[in-house]
N, C-alpha and C positions, 0 to 999 in steps of 0.2 A: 770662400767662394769667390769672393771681390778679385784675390790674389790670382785663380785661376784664368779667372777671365778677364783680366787686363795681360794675363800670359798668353795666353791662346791669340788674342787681338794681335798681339805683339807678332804670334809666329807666324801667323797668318799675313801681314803683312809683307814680313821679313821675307815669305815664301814666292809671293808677289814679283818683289823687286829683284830678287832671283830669278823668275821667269820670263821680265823684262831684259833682263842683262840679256840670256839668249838669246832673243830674239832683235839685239843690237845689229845693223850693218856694216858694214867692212868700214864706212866712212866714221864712225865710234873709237876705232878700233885700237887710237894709240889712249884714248880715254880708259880704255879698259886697263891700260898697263901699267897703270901708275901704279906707285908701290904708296904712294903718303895721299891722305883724306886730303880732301879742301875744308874751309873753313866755314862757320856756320852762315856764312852767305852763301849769294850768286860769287861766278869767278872769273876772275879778267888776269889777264896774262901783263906784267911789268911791260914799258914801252923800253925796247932797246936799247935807247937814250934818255933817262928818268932825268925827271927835273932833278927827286932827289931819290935816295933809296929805301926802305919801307920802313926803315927808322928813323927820317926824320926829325927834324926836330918839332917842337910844337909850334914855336914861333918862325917857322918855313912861310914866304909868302905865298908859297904855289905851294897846292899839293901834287903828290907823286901821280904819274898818267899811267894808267890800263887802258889795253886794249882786248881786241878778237872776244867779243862779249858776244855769250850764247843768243838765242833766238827767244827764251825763255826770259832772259835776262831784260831783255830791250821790251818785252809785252810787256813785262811788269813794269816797267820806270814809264810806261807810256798809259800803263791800264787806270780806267776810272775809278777802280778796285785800290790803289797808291795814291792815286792824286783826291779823290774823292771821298770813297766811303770811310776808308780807314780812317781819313783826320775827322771828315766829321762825329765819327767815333771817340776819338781820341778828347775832341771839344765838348761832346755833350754829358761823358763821364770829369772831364775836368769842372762842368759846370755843377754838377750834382754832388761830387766827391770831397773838392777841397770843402766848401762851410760844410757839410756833414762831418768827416773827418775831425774836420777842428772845435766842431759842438762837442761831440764826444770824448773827445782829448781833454775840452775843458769840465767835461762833466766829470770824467774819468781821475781828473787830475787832484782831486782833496780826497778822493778815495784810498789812492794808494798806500797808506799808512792802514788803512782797515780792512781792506779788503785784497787778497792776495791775487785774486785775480787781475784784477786794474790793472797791476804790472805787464803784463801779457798785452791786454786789449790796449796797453796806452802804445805801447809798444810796435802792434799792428797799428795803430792810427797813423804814428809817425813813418812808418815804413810806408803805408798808405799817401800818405802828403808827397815824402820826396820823390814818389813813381808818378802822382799828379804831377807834383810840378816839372817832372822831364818830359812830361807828354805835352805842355804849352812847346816846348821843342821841335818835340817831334811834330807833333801836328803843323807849326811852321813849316818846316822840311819836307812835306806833302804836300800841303797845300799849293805849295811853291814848284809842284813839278819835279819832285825828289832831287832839289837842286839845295848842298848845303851852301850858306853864305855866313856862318856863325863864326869859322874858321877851326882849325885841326882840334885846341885844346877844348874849347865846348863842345866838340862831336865826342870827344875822348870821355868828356863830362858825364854829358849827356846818354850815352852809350853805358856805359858802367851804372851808376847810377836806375836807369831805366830795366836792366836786365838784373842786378844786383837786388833788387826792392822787389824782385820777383819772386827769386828764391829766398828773397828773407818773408814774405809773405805767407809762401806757401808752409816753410818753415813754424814759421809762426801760430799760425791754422793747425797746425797737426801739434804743438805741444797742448795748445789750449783743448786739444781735445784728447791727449792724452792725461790732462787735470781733469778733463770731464770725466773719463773714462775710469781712475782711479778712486774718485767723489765717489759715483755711482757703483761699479762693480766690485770696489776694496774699501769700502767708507771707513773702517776702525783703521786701517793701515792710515788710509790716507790723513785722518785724525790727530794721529800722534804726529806727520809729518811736520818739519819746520818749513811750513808753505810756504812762507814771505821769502827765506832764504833760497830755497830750491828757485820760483821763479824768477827771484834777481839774476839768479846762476845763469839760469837757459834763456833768457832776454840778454842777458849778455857775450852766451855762446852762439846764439843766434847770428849779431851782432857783427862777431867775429869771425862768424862765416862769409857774412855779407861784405865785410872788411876783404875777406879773403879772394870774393870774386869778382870784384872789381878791380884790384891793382892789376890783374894783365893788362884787360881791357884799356885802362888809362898806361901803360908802358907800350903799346905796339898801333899803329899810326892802324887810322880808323878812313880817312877821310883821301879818296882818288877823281882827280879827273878821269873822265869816260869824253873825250872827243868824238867816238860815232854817235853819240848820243845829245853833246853839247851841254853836258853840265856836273857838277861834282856831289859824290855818294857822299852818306856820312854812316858807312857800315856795312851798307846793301851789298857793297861788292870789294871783295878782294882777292889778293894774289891769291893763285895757289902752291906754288913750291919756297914762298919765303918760311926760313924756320920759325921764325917770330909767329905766322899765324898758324902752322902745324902746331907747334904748341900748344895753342890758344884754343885747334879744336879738340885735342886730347881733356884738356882742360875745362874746356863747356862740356862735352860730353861727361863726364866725369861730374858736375853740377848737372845735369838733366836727370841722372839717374839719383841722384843723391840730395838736388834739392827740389827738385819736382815730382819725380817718381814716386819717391820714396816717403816722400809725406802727404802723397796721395791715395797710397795704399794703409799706410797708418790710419788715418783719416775715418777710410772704409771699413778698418778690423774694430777700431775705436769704436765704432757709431753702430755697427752689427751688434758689439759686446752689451753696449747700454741700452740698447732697444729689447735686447735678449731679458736684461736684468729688470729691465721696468716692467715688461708685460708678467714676469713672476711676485711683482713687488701688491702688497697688500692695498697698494691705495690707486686711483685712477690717475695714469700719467698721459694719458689721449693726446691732449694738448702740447705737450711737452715734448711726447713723440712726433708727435707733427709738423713741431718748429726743431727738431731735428734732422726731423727726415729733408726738408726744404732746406735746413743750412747745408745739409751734406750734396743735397741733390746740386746745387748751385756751386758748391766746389768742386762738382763731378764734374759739371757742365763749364765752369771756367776755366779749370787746367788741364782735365786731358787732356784735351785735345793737341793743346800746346805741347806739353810731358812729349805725348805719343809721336806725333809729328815731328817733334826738336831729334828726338830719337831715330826715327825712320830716315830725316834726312841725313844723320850719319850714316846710318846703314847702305843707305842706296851711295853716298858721294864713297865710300871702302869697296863698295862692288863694282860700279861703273862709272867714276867721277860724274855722274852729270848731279843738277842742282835743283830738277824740275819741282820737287817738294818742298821749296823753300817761297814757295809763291803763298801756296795752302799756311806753310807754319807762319806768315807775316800775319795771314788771317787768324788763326790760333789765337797769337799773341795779341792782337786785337783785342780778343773775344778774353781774353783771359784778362787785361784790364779793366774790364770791366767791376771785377770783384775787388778792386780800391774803391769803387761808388758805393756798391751794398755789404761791404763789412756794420757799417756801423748801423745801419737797418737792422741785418741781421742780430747783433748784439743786445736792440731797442727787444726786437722780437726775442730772444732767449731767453731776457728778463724780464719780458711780460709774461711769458708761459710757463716759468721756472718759478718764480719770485724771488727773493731772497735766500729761501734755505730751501736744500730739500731734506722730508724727513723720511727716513728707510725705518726699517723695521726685518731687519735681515735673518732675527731670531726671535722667538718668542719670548713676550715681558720686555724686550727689551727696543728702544725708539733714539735713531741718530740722526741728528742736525747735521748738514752740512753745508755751508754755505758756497759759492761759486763765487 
């Protein structure tokens, strides 16, 4: 059901931004004709005369100049919405997140020899820390008037990094609830399982994804002067016909459906299956379902949005180059940081409603332990 109707959102959308393109005017018109997407920014056009070219080197004193910046482009680097709300956002989740994070890392940390889980949750804690600490960054970078001064190779850092610990997050969220989901709905399978081995595996393949989508990111120059505007991006905007960053959106797209999507939807079938199996189960799991339902409800609420958004505004930049949706998805991704603050809450709350073991009872005469 979850599947259908994050489909249907999707088409309906999609159908949207099709009815918009029509109703484009003639002055749109060479925007319509492009044959290659823009990149997951706003987009500025190379200056004639570049200081350098969109490769760069890291240690360049100047970065490369754009110009002819949309009208969308210019409200966003000027709106309260960049300079304001988002850092203070960014600030009051770094204050709540890093000592939570690292309580539970430390808690987590003498467990992991006994308990198969830990591996997992130590795992998000750490992925949770390096998304905190890009965000002391990035919240500089706003605060400042979306002006970078850090220089090319920490935007490059800081960029990778910050989007990278996204989809290892999300990632991460959908295995531990695909363990959940195995405990509960296949308990004797899951029994015989070599648990400790399996989670080392996918904390590690995880890992390697995360590895995997941050080296563009860090190889393709992130950070431009903007002269109508008087100060320099660190991501917000880039070219659109260098091939370095058509790549790069083939490339994120390709992580939005795979590492945001698609472990958002797991997530959903996951959390459906075990609320399904507990309501049949012999003993009262009330409690249990209810600090499921609020883990799941609060993964709903921090990555859609972001997932759906990061999505549409591929769609819309393939149909009519413009970027107007990329103002909403900076909000998103806000809003999606937020769930580096309440992981480890959430984790305090599953093992106070779970306890230690749960016990099934899937046949009669017969009662299984199974620990999380």
């Amino acid at each position: 059901m979850g599947t259908r109707l994050l489909f249907f959102l999707v088409l309906l959308l999609c159908l949207s931004v099709t009815l918009q393109k029509k109703g484009k005017n003639g002055a749109q018109g060479s925007r319509r004709n492009r044959t290659v997407a823009g990149p997951r920014t706003f987009i500025g056009q190379p200056d004639p005369i570049p200081i350098y070219g969109t490769q760069a080197p890291v240690s360049s004193p100047s970065p490369p100049v754009l110009r002819s910046l949309s009208n969308s482009t210019v409200e966003y680097l000027h709106s309260p919405l960049s300079t304001w709300v988002i850092p203070i956002i960014y600030v009051l989740v770094i204050i709540v997140g890093i000592p939570a994070n690292v309580a539970i890392l430390a808690m987590l940390w003498t467990k992991i020899r006994k308990v198969s889980s830990a591996i997992l949750y130590c795992s998000l804690a750490v992925s949770d820390l390096f998304l905190l600490l890009s965000l002391f960054f990035k919240a500089h970078y706003h605060l400042h008037g979306n002006h970078w001064v850090l220089g090319e190779a920490a935007c490059r850092v800081v960029t990778a990094c910050f989007y990278g610990n996204l989809y290892c997050s999300a990632q991460t969220l959908a295995c531990i609830s695909i363990k959940r989901y195995l405990a509960v709905v296949h308990p004797f399978m899951y029994k015989r399982l070599p648990k400790r081995t399996y989670t080392t595996c996918v904390s590690i393949a995880v890992w390697a994804v995360f590895g995997a989508a941050v080296i563009p990111e860090l190889l393709v120059q992130q950070s431009y002067q903007l002269p109508e505007v008087d100060r320099t991006t660190c991501h917000d905007v880039l070219p659109l016909d260098s091939d370095s960053h058509v790549f790069l959106l083939y490339y994120n797209l390709f992580l939005t459906l795979f590492g945001l999507l698609v472990p958002l939807v797991v997530t959903v079938i996951c959390f459906a299956k075990i609320v399904c199996e507990l309501q049949r189960s012999h003993h009262d799991w009330e409690m249990y379902i209810k600090a499921s339902s609020l883990v799941c409800g609060i993964f709903l609420l921090c990555f859609t949005p972001a997932g759906l958004l990061h999505f549409l505004h591929y769609v819309q930049l393939f149909m009519d180059g413009t970027e107007t949706l990329y103002i909403y998805f900076k909000a998103a991704v806000c809003l999606c940081c937020v769930h580096a603050c309440l992981d480890p809450f959430l984790f305090l709350l599953m093992s106070k409603s779970a306890g230690s073991s749960l016990y099934f009872k899937p046949f009669k005469g017969k009662t299984l332990s199974i620990s999380f």
